[in-house]
N, C-alpha and C positions, 0 to 999 in steps of 0.2 A: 507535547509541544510541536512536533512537526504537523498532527493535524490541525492544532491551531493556526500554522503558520500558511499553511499550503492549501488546507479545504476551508478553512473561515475566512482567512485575508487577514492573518492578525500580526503585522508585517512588524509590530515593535518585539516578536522575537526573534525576526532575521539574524543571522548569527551567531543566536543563543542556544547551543542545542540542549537537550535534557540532561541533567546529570541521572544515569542511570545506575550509578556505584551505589553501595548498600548504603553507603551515608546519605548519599542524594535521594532514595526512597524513603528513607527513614523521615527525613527531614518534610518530603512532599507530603505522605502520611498524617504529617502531625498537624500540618496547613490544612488540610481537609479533616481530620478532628476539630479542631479550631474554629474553623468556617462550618459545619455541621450543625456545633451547638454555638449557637450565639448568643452575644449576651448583651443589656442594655450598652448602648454606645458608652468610652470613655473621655474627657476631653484630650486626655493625652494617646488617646488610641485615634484615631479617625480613621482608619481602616476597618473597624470594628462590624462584622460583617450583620446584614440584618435579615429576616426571613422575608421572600418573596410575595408580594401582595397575590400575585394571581396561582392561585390552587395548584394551575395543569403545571407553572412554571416551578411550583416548590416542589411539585411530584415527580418532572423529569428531574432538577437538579440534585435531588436526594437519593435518584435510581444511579444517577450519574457518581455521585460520590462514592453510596456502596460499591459498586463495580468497579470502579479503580481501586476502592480498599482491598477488594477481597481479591483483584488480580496481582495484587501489588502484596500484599499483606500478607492474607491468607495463603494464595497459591504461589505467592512467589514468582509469578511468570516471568519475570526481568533475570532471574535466571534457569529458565524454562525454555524460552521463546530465544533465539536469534534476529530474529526480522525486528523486535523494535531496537537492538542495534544498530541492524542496519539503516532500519529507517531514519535513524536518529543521525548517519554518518551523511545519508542522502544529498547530493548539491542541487541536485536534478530542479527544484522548484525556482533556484535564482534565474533559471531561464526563461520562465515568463515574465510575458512586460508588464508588470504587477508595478515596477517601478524604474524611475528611471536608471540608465544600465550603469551608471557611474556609482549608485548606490546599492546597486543588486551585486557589483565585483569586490565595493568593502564589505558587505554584510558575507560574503559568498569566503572571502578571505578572512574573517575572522573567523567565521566555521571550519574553515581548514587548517586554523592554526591549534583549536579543540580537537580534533583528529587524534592522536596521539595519547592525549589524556582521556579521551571515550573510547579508543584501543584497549588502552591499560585497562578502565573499568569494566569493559567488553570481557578482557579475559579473567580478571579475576571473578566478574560474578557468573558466567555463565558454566556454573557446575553440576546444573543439571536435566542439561540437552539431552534428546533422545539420541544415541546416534541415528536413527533414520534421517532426524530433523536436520542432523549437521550434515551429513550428506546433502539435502535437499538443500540445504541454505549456502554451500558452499559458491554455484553459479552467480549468486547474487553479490556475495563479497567480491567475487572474482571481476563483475560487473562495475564495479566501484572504483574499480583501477583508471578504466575510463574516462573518469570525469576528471583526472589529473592530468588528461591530456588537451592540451590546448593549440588547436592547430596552427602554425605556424609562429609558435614565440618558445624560448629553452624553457627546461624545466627547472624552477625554482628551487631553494633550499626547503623552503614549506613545504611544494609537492613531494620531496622525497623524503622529509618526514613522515609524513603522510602516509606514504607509498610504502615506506620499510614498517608501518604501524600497521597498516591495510598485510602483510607479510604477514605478522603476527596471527592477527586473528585469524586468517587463515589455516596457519599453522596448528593453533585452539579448537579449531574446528575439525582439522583431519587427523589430529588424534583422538578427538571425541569420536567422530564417527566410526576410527578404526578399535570401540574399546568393545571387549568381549562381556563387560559385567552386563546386567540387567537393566535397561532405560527405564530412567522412573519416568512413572505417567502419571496423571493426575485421578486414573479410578476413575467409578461410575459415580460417587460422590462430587467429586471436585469438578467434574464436567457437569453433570446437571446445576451443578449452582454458578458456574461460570457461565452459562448458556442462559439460566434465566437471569443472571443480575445483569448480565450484557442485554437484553431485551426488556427488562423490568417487570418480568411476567413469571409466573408458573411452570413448571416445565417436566415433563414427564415421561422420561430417557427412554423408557417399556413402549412407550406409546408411540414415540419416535421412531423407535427401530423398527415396530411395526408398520407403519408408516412408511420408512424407506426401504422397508425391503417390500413391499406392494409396489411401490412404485420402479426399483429395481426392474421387477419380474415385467412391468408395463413397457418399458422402454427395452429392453429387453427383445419382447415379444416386436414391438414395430422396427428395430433395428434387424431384426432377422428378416420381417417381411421387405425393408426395402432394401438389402441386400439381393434378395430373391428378387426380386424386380430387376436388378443390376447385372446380376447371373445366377440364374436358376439350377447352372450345372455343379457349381462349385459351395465350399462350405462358408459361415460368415468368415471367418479367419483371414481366409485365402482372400477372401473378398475384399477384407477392408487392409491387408498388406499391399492389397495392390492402389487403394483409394489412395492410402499411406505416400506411396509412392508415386503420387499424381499432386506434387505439388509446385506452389509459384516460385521461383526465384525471391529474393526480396525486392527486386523493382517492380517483380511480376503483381509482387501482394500488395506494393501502395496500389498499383494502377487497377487493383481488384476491388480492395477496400474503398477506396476514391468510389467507384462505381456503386458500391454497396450503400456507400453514406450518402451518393446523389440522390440514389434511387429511395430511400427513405424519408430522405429531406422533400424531395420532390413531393411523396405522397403524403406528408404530416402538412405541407403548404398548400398543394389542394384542398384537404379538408379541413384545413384552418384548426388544424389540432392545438397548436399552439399559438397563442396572440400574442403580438408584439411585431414590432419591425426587424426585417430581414438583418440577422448577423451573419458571421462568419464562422464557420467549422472547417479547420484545418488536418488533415491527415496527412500521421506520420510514425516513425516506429519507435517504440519504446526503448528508453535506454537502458544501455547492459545491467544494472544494478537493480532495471525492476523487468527482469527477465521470468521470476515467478509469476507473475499476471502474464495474461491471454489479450484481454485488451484494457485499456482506457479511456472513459468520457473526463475529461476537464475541463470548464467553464470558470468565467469572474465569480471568485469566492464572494459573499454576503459583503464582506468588508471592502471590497476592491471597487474601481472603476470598470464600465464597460471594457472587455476585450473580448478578439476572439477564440473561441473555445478550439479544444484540441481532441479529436478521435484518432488514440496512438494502440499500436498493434505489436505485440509480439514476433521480433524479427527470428526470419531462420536461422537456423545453426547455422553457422560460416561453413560446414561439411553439404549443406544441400544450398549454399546460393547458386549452382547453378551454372550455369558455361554464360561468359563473358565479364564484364570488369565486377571483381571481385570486391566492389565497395562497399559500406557500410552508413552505420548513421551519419557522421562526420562529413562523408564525401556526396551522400543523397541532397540532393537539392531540393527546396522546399517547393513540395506541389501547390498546384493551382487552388485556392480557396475553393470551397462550394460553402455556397448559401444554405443559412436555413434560419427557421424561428426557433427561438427558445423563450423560455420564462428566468427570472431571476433566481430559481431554486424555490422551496417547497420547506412548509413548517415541519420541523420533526413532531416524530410521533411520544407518546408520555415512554419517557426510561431510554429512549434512544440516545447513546452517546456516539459524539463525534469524532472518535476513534475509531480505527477499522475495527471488524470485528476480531476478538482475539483466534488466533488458527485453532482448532483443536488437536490433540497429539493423539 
């Protein structure tokens, strides 16, 4: 549901998040059994779902079905996975102007008032995290606190629902991380058929590895060479602590980034890489809650109105912002727009679902 909501523009589920409780799977499951095998329409059914006239579109929706079954069914990832928790808690999309703001703060507020109750389901199904994973997903809960803060108005009885539920899982999560038994994982079985039912293709885990570890050794081998370029007296290690430590402030990285997306935009409009009329791409920094991504492209989803699109960056640690005013997303004023062309988006390909991909553990 949040990719429907936030990557397609499918804004009649603003506010509705996922039930992700073993009842709320169960029951999704059985919608997609149902819609699967179709049967002559009834008159008293008219939802009665029917098969796809065009081939390429029954072959993605059928790749699409399997792949939520067998993530959902089979593997269990709803409680496997933390992140589609999170994702599922997420506010961060009522902030584009997808719609007008007076209906983006009731849909925005009815999602926060499920808070609580996708807390609860949060903790009861997620029993079988890796601890590594709850480690890594910890930053991103912690990220989420965030969005309950609203600069200059009190804080609600909602928000501190919220807020002491957002506590919980927390809580779920650092005793998971600190547990000594064994992280179940999903094995070389459940990963190859998660990897290819998410792709709709064949998938061949041996071939893979070999594969990445060639490519390991390759990048490998140029990252040493341009180390050596950099300083030929010293080892890479010492080389790249020190790159490590050559880095921007967070007002340093808009005004970096900005630069980086000119200078690309600029050369996709010389060469007329993309057609269409000049829009707007905005740069800015990711909020705390999707602190796991490095960056993000956002554009008008398929279902939306023209807007402009947003290239958002992974903010420093508040430990390296830097000498001078120690402000953040909240306090950063919105940079100067840069131009560019875009296209409206691109057909998926057969079996691509519109779900992230799922992580692998």
């Amino acid at each position: 549901m949040p990719a429907a909501r936030n990557d397609a523009g499918r804004h009649e589920y603003d506010g509705r998040p996922q039930d992700l409780s073993e009842a709320g799977i169960r029951r999704a499951l059985s919608a997609i059994t149902f819609a699967a095998h179709p049967t002559a329409p009834q008159p008293d059914r008219p939802d009665t779902p029917t098969l796809a006239h065009d081939p390429l579109d029954e072959a993605t929706l059928q790749a699409f079905e399997y792949a939520l079954s067998l993530r959902f069914g089979d593997l269990q990832m709803h409680r496997r996975d933390p992140y589609l928790h999170i994702d599922n808690l997420d506010l961060s999309g009522y902030e584009n102007d997808c719609a007008p703001e007076a209906e983006r703060a009731w849909a925005r507020r009815d999602h926060l008032d499920a808070w609580p109750d996708l807390v609860a389901a949060a903790v009861t199904t997620l029993d079988l995290v890796p601890a590594e994973q709850a480690r890594a997903a910890l930053p991103a809960v912690q990220g989420l606190r965030h969005q309950l803060i609203r600069p200059g108005q009190e804080t609600t009885s909602r928000e501190r629902r919220a807020a002491e539920g957002l506590e919980r899982l927390e809580a779920h999560l650092r005793t998971t991380a600190r547990a000594e038994r064994a992280s179940p994982v999903l094995g070389e079985d459940g990963l190859t058929r998660m990897l290819a039912a998410t792709e709709g293709s064949e998938v061949d885990l041996e071939s893979l590895a070999v594969r990445a570890e060639t490519e390991r050794e390759r990048l490998t081998q140029l990252l040493e060479e341009a180390c050596h370029r950099i300083d030929p007296s010293t080892d890479v290690a010492t080389t790249l602590h020190h790159l490590d430590d050559d880095h921007p402030t967070a007002f340093g990285l808009l005004a970096a980034t900005r630069e980086a997306v000119k200078t690309v935009t600029d050369w996709a409009d010389r060469t007329h890489l993309i057609p269409g009329e000049p829009l707007t791409c905005r740069v800015g920094l990711l909020p705390e809650s999707q602190g796991h991504e490095v960056a993000t492209m956002t554009a008008a989803a398929p279902e939306e109105p023209e807007r402009p699109g947003w290239f958002r960056v992974r903010r420093p640690p508040r430990a390296l912002a830097g000498p001078g005013p120690r402000r953040m997303a909240a306090d950063v004023q919105p940079p100067p727009a840069v131009e560019h062309r875009r296209s409206r988006g691109r057909p998926r390909t057969p079996g691509a679902a519109p779900d992230p991909a799922p992580r692998p553990e």
